[in-house]
Each structure stands twice: as C-alpha cells, then as structure tokens.
C-alpha positions, 0 to 999 in steps of 0.5 A, a space after each residue: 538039350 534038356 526037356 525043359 529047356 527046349 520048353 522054355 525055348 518053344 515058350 519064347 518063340 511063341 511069346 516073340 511070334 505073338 509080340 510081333 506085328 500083325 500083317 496090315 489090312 490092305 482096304 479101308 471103308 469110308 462112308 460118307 453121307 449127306 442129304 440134298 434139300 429141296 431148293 425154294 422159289 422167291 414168292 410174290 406179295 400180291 396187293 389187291 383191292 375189291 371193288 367198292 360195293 354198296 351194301 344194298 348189293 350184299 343182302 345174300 349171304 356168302 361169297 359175293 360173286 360180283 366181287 370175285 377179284 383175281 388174283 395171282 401168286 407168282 414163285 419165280 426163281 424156283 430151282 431144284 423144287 418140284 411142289 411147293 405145300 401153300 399154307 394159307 394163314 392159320 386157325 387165327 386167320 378164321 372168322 368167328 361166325 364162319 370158319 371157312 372165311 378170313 376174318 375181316 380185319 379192318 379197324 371201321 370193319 364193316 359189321 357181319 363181313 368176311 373175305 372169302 378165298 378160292 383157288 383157281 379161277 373166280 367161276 371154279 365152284 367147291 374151290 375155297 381155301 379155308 384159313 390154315 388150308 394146304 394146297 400142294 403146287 406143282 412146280 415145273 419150271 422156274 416160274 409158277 402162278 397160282 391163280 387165286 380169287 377174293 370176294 367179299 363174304 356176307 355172313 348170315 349173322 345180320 345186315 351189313 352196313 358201311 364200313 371197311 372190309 380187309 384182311 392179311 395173312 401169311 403164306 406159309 411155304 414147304 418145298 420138295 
C-alpha cells in the first residue's frame, strides 16, 4: 500500500469515527419550581351603632369617651396564614380638619364631628387607628378577633349641633 493511500484510508476512518453517534448521557436534571401562597381567612362585616348623645355632652374636643363603643373583627376559617397586614380605609377616608379621624359621612352630618378608631380595647390610650393605617395581626388559629373600639370625635374647629354622625370604610387585608 501506497503512502497515499493508507492517508487517504486514516482520513476515512477518522471521518467514520467521528460520523457515528455519540455514547448517551446516562442522568438528566429536571427542575421544578413553584411558590406556595399564604391562605386568607373569611373576615366579618361588624355594624355598630354609637349611642345617642346630646350635643350639650360633646363640648370637649376629641374623642368622646362616653361614647366608646366596641367592637370586634371576626377572620374565621383561616388556614395557612399566620399574620394578616389590616388596612383601615384610605387617606380619602380622613377628616379634613384632623386627619387622624374617619370623616363623618352622613348626609344631615352633624357639623364639626368625626369618629374616631382605636385598637384594642376602649380604656387602651395611644391606640388610634388613623385612616389608611396598618395594623399586623397574629393570626394562631382558624379563628381570630381583633378588638376594636369607636367613639365619637369633636373637632375643635366649632360647637356641634343636631345632626348624624357615621361613617364606612373598607379593610383592606394582606395574609402571610
């Protein structure tokens, strides 16, 4: 055999070897991601009424204490969740005058009035919820309270006289 053949032979078994197919891979990754949500709880719509108060009874300003009213926020059926991040209305929600107080909403609105919103119990000092405030709650069981109170709140911007006094706001809820 001549030089140039058994080259041109090498040549063509290199080219075969490297025409044939490969040995297989003999594992494989698969990966699979995902994210697990926290659950909700189903929460109550509490309707309350203040009681009725003569406006001779309402001469200092701020929260009326002898109208502190409780109230409760019931989340029942709560699974998977361990806080739940309240949201009491929005900046909109806010009194004009004083901004730490729901605006009174009623249509023969009694002038120069506001309702006030606290946490806790009604006795607990410095616990006011102002509008668009968040309050985290730990939530332990399939049930959870969240104590609340309402008042009535003069304003110092003049007398009250006769007339209505309410207000509505949503509660905006976040779970983890």
């Amino acid at each position: 055999m001549t030089k140039h053949a058994l080259l041109t032979m090498t040549a063509l078994g290199i080219t075969l070897l490297t025409a044939l197919p490969t040995q297989a891979q003999n594992a494989a990754t698969i990966r699979l991601t995902g994210r697990v949500k926290a659950g909700t709880c189903t929460p109550s719509n509490p309707t309350i009424t203040l009681p009725e108060m003569s406006a001779k009874d309402m001469l200092t300003n701020g929260r009326i204490a002898a109208s502190n009213t409780p109230l409760t926020l019931q989340l029942t059926g709560c699974a998977g969740v361990t806080r739940a991040d309240l949201t009491f209305g929005t900046t909109a929600d806010r009194d004009t005058d004083t901004t730490t107080v729901f605006k009174n909403k009623a249509t023969a609105a009694a002038p120069h009035t506001a309702i006030w919103l606290g946490h806790t119990s009604c006795t607990a000092t410095g616990n006011d919820i102002t509008p668009g405030a968040t309050r985290a709650v730990t939530v332990s069981s399939a049930s959870q309270s969240v104590p609340l109170c309402a008042a009535y709140f003069k304003k110092s911007t003049g007398s009250i006289t006769a007339g209505d006094i309410s207000t509505t706001f949503n509660v905006s809820i976040t779970y983890f």
